[in-house]
C-alpha positions as CSV (number, residue, x, y, z in Angstrom):
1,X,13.3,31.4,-2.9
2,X,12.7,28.6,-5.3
3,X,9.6,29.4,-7.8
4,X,7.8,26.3,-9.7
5,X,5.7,26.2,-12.4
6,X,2.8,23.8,-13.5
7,X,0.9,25.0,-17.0
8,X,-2.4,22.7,-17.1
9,X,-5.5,22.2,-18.5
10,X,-8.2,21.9,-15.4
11,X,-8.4,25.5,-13.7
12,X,-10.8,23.5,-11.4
13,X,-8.3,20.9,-10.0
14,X,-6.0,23.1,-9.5
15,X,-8.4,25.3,-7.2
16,X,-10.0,22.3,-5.6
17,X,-6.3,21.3,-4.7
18,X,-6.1,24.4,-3.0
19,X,-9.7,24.8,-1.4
20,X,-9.5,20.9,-0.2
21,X,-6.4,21.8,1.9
22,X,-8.3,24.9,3.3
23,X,-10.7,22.9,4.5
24,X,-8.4,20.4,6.0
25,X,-6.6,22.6,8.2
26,X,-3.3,22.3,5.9
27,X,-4.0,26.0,4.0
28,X,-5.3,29.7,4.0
29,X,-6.9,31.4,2.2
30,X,-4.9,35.0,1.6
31,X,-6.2,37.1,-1.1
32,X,-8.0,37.5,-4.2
33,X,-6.3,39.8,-6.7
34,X,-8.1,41.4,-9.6
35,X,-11.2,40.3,-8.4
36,X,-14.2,42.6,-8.0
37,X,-15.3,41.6,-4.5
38,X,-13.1,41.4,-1.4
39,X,-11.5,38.4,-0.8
40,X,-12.8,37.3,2.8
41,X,-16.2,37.4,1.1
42,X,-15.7,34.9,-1.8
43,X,-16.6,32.0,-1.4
44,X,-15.3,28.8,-3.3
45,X,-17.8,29.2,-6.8
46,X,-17.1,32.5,-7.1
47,X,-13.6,32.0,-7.0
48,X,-13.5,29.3,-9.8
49,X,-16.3,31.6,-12.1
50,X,-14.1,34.7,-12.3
51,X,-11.1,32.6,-13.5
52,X,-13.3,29.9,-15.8
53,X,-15.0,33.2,-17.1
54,X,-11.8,34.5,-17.9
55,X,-10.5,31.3,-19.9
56,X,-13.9,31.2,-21.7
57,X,-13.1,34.0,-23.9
58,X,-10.7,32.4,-25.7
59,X,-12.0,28.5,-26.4
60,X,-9.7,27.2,-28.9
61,X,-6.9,27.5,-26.2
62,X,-6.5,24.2,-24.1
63,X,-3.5,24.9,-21.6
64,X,-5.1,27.8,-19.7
65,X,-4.1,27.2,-16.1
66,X,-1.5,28.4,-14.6
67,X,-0.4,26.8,-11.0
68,X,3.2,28.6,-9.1
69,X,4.4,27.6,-5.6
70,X,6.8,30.0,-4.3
71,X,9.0,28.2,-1.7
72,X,10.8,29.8,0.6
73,X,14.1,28.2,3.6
74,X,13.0,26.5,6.4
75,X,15.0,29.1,8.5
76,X,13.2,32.1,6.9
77,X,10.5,33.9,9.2
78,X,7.5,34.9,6.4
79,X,4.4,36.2,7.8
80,X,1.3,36.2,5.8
81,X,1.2,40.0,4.9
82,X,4.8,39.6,3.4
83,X,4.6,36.3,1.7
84,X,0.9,38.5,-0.2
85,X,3.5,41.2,-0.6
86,X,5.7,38.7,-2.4
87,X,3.2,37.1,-4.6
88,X,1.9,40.3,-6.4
89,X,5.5,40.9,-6.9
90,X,6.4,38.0,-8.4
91,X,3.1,37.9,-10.6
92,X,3.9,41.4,-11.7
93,X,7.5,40.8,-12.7
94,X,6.3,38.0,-14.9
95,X,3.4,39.6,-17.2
96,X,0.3,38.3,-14.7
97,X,-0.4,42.1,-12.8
98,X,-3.6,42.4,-14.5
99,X,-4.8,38.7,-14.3
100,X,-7.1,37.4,-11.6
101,X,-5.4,35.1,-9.1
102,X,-6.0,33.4,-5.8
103,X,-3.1,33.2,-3.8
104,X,-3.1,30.1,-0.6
105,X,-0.8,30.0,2.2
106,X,0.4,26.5,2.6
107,X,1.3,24.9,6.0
108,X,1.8,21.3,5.3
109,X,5.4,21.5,5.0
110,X,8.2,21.9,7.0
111,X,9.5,24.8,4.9
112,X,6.7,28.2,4.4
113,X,5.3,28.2,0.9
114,X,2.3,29.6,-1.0
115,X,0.5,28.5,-3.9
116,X,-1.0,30.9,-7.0
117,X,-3.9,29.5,-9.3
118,X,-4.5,31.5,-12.1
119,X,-5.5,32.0,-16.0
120,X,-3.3,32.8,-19.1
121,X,-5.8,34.3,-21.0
122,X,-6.1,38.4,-20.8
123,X,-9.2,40.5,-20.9
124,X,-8.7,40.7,-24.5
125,X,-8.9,37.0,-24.8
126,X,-5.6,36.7,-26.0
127,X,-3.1,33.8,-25.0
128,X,-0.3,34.9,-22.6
129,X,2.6,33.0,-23.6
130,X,3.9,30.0,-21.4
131,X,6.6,28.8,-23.1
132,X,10.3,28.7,-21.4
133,X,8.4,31.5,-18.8
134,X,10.6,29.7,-16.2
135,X,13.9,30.0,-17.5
136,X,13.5,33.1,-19.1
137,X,11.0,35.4,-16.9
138,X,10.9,33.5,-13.7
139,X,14.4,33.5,-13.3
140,X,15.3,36.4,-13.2
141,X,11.8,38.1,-11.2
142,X,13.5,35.0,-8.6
143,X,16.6,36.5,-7.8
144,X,15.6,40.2,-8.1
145,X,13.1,39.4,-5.4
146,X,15.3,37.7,-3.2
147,X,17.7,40.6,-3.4
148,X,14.6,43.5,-2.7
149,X,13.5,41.5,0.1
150,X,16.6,39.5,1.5
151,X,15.7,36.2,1.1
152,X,17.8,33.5,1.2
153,X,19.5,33.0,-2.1
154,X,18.5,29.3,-4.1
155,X,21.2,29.6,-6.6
156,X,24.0,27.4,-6.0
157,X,22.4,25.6,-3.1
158,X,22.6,21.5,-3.5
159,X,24.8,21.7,-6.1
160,X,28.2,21.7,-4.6
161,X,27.7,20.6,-1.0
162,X,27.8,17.2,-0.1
163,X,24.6,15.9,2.1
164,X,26.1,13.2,5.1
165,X,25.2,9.6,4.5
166,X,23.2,8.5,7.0
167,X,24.2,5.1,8.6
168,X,21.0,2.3,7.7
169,X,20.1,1.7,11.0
170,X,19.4,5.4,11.5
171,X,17.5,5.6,7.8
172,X,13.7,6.3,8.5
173,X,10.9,6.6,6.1
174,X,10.2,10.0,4.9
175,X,7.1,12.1,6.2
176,X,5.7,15.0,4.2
177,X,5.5,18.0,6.0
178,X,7.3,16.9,8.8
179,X,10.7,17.9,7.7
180,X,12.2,20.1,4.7
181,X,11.2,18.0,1.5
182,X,14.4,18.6,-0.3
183,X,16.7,17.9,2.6
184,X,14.9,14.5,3.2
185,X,14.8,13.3,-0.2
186,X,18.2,13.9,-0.2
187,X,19.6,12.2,2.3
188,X,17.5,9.5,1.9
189,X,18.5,9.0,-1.7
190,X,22.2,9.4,-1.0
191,X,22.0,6.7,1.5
192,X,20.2,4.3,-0.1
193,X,21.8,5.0,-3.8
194,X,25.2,4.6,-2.1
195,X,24.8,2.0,0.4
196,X,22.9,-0.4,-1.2
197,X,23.3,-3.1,-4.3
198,X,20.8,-2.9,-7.1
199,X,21.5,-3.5,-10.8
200,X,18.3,-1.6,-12.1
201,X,15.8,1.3,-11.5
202,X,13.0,-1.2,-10.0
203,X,15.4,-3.0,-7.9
204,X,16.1,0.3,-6.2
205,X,13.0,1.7,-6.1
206,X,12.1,-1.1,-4.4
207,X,14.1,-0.3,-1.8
208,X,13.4,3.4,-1.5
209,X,9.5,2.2,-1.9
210,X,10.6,1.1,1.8
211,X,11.2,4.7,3.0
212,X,8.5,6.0,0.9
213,X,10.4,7.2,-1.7
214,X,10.7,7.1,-5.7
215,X,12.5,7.6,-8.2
216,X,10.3,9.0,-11.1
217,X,11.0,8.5,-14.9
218,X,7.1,10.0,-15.9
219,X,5.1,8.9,-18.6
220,X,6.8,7.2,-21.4
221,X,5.4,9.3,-23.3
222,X,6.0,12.3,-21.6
223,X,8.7,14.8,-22.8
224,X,10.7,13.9,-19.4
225,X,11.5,10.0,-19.7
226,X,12.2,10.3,-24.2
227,X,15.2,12.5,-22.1
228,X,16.1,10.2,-20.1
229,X,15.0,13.1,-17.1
230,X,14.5,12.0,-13.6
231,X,12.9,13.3,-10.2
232,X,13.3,12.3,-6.7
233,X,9.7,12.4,-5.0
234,X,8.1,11.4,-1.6
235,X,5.3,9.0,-2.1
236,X,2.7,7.4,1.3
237,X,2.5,3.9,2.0
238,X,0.2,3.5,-0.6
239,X,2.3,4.8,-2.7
240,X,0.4,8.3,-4.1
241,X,2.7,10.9,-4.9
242,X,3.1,13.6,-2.1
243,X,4.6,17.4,-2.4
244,X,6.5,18.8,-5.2
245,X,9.8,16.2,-7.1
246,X,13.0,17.5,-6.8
247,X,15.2,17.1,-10.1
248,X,17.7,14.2,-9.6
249,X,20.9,17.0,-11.1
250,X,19.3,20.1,-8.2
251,X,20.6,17.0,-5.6
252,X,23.6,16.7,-4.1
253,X,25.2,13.8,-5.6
254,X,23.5,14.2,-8.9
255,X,22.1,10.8,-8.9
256,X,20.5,10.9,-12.2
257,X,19.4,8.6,-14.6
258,X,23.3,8.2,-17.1
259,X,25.2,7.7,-13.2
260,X,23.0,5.3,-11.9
261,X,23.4,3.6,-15.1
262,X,26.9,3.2,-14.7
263,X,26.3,2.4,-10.7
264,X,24.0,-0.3,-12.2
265,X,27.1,-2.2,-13.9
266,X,29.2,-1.3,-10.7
267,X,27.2,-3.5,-8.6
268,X,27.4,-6.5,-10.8
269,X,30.6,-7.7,-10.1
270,X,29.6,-7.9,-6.4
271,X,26.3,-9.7,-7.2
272,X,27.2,-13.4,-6.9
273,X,29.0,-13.3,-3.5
274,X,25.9,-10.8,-1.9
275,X,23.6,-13.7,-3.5
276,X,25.2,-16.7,-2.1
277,X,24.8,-15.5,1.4
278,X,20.9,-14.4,0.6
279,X,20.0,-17.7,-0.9
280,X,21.4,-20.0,2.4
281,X,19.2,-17.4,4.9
282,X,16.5,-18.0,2.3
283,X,17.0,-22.0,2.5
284,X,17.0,-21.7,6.2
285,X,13.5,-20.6,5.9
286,X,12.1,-22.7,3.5
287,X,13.4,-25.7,5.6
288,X,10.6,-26.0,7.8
289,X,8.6,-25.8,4.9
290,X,6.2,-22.8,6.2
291,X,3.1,-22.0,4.9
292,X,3.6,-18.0,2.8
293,X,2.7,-15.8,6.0
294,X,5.3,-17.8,8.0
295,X,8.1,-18.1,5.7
296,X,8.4,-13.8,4.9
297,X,8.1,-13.9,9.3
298,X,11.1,-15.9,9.4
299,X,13.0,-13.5,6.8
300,X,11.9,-10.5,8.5
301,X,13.3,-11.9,11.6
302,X,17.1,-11.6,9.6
303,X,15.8,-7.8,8.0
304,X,14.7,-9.5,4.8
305,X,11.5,-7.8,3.0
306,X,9.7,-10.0,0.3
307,X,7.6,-7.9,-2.2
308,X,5.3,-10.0,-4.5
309,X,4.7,-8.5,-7.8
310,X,1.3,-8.5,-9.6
311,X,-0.5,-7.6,-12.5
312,X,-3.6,-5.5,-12.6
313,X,-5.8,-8.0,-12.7
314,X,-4.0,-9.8,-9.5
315,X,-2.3,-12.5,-10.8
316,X,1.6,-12.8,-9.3
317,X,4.4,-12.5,-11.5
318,X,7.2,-12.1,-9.9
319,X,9.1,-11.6,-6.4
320,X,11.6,-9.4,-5.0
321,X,13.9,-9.7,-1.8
322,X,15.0,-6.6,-0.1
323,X,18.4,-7.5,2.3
324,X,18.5,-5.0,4.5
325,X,21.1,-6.6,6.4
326,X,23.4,-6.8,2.7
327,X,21.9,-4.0,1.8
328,X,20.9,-5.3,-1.9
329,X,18.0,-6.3,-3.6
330,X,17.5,-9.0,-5.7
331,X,14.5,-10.4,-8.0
332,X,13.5,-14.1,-7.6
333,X,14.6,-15.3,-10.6
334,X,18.1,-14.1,-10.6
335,X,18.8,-16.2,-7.6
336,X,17.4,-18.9,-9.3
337,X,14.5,-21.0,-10.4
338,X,13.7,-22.1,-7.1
339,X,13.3,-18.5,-5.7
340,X,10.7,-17.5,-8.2
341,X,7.5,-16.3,-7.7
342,X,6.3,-19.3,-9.2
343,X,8.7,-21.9,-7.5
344,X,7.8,-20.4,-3.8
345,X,3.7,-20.4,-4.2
346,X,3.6,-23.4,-5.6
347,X,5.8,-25.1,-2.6
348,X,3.8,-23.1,-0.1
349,X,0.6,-24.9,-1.7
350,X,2.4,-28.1,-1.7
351,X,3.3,-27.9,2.1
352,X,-0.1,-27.3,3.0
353,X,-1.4,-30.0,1.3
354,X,0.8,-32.1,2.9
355,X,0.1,-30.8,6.5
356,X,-3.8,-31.6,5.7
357,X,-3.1,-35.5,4.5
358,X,-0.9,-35.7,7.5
359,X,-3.5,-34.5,10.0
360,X,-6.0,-36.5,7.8
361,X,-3.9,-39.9,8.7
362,X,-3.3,-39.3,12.5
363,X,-6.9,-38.7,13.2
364,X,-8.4,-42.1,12.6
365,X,-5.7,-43.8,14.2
366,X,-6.4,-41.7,17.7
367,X,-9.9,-41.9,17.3
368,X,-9.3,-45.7,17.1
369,X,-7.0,-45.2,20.4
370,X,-10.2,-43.4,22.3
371,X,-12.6,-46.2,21.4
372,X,-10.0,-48.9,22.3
373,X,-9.5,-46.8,25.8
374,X,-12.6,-46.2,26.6
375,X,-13.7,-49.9,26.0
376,X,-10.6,-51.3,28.2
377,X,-11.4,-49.3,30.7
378,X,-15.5,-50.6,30.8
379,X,-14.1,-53.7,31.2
380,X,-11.2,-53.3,33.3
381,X,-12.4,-54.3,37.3
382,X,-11.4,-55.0,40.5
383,X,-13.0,-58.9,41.0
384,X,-9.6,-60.3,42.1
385,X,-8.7,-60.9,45.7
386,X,-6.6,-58.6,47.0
387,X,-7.6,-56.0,44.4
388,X,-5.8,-57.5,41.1
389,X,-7.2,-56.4,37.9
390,X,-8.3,-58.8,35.6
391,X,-9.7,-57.9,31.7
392,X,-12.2,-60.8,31.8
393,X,-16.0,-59.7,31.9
394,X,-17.7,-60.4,35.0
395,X,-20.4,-62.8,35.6
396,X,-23.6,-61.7,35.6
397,X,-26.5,-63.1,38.4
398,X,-29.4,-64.2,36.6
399,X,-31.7,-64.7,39.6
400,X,-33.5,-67.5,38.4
401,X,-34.8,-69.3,41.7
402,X,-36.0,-65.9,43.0
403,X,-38.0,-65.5,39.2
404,X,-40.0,-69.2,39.8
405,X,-40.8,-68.4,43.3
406,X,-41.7,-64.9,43.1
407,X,-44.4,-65.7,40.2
408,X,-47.9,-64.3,41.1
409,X,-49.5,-64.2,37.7
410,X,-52.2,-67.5,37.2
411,X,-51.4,-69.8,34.4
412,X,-54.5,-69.5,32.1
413,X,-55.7,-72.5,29.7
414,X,-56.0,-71.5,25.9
415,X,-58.9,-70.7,24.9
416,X,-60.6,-72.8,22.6
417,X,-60.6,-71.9,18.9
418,X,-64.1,-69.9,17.8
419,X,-66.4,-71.5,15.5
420,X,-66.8,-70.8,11.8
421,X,-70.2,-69.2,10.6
422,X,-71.5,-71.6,7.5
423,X,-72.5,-69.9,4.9
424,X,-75.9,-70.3,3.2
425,X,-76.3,-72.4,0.0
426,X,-76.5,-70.4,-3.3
427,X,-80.6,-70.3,-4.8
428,X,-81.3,-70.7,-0.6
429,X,-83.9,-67.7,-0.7
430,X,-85.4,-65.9,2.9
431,X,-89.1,-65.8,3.0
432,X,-90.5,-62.1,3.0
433,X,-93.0,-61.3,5.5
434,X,-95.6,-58.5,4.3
435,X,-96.9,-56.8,7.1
């Protein structure tokens, strides 16, 4: 049995984590201990108000969740009553039998696990301690209970044995829940750590981005990355973080963050030879000068990935070529100027530019063709004897006996020109008549 840990500050999170998986199918709810009403009548407010309650009394504490994940073999045949059995145990052995908890049967894994929300704050509303309560209470309640109830022992497991490298070919991407978590990351990362070329932590996270996989420094400012730590974690294909890490020295093969370091300056004495080969399949493609979609096509055709890099706000910085055929990984700009980010966009909008003047200039010239066609072939006829063709116009009947003869309108005279009026003499005045 393997028993984890997580101290936090949102008691609600943590039980939303819980209930949303209840509600997706992917959890049950077991039991509710310490809580004044039976379990299968609780619904999800009244589960969060005993525990929030319970943190209340004590404000000026800030860490007062507490979130374990018991995890139990693959092999091992739990049913729900023991894995409750288990729980209380385990909560007991480590200074929690008085505190309320919710305890969640997990079944989104390939391996049977449960999951324990509760508070560090007593009934007093004094602050159980958290500190080192995995390496010094944890511990030891973990092997105690494997021993009371036979479980498969964790100590000593991954550290000596030596996982098989997978051949590439037979590498697939990692799916949660699927398989045991631990065994997959492992033999993913074995594979990939000692099969492929890579001369930093992005250039091989690149490629176990490929079989959603990471390898995870934290926050820089986190207490992990200042010591150099490092965990080995399964990730989607959008790349959100899925399950629990596994620590890169609980892995057989220890690949942690001082021996990849010195893999790192391994790999760059093979560098130049691996790039030579990569650049002429890379020139192969930019020969027929393709527009962006068509030139990654033509490398995916010889297993070659191409990964653009950008910034938040979208702008593209950078490129990175995965050779899964050479198994390495190389960024633009070490293969050269040409193969930068920069370099390749900017041909790609060259290219097309170049397409558009060129369809520009051939389609006056054929519309000229169709016109010149079409008028030929008004003017091409058959007026030759014996059906030769001839490209001089025909000559047209004008018909003009039949137009004389056929008149039937009468000729009329002009007429003569009208008169003009005169017009009457200024002072000439008309005689009134009163009637």
């Amino acid at each position: 049995m393997v028993a984890r840990i997580v101290s936090g500050r949102s008691i609600k999170g943590a039980l939303n984590y819980n209930e949303q998986k209840v509600s997706k199918g992917k959890a049950v709810f077991l039991s509710a201990v310490n809580y004044l009403k039976d379990s299968v009548a609780l619904n999800p407010a009244e589960k969060l108000f005993v525990l929030k309650y319970r943190a209340g009394l004590n404000q000026r504490v800030k860490t007062n969740c507490l979130h374990i994940s018991l995890n139990f073999e693959t092999n091992e045949k739990i049913s729900a009553e023991k894995m409750q059995e288990i729980a209380r145990d385990y909560m007991e052995r480590i200074g929690f039998k008085d505190q309320p908890y919710l305890i969640y049967h997990h079944q989104d894994a390939a391996h049977p696990h449960c999951h324990i929300v509760s508070t560090n704050i007593d009934a007093l509303g004094n602050r159980i301690s958290l500190h080192n309560l995995g390496r010094d209470v944890s511990e030891k309640a973990r092997q105690e209970i494997e021993i009371k109830y036979g479980l498969i022992k964790a100590s000593g497991r991954g550290k000596d044995e030596e996982m098989p490298i997978l051949d590439i070919s037979r590498l697939k991407k990692a799916e949660y829940g699927n398989y045991e978590t631990k065994k997959t990351i492992t033999q993913i990362v074995n594979t990939v750590v000692q099969k492929y070329n890579y001369s930093s932590l992005a250039e091989l996270n690149a490629v176990l981005n490929c079989f959603n996989m990471m390898a995870d420094r934290g926050h820089e400012k986190s207490a992990m990355f200042k010591q150099n730590g490092l965990l080995y974690r399964m990730i989607d294909e959008k790349g959100n973080k899925l399950g629990v890490p596994i620590k890169a020295s609980r892995i057989a093969g220890k690949h942690t963050l001082d021996k990849l370091a010195q893999r790192f300056e391994k790999n760059k004495s093979k560098r130049k030879i691996i790039a030579a080969s990569l650049k002429q399949r890379i020139d192969r493609a930019l020969k027929a000068q393709p527009d962006q979609q068509g030139f990654e096509d033509r490398l995916k055709e010889q297993k070659i990935e191409v990964l653009y890099r950008t910034s938040k706000d979208g702008q593209v910085y950078g490129v990175t070529f995965i050779d899964h055929a050479g198994r390495a990984v190389f960024n633009g700009s070490e293969l050269g100027k040409a193969y930068g980010a920069k370099a390749l966009l900017d041909g790609f909008t060259q290219s097309a530019r170049q397409r558009v003047t060129a369809v520009n200039a051939v389609r006056p010239s054929s519309t000229k063709n169709t016109i010149l066609n079409t008028a030929t072939s008004q003017i091409k006829v058959q007026n030759q004897p014996g059906g030769k063709e001839t490209y001089l116009p025909p000559a047209k009947s004008t018909n003009y006996l039949e137009m004389l003869l056929g008149r039937t309108e009468p000729e009329l005279a002009p007429q003569p020109a009208k008169r003009k009026k005169k017009r009457r003499k200024r002072g000439q005045q008309t005689e009134q008549i009163n009637l």
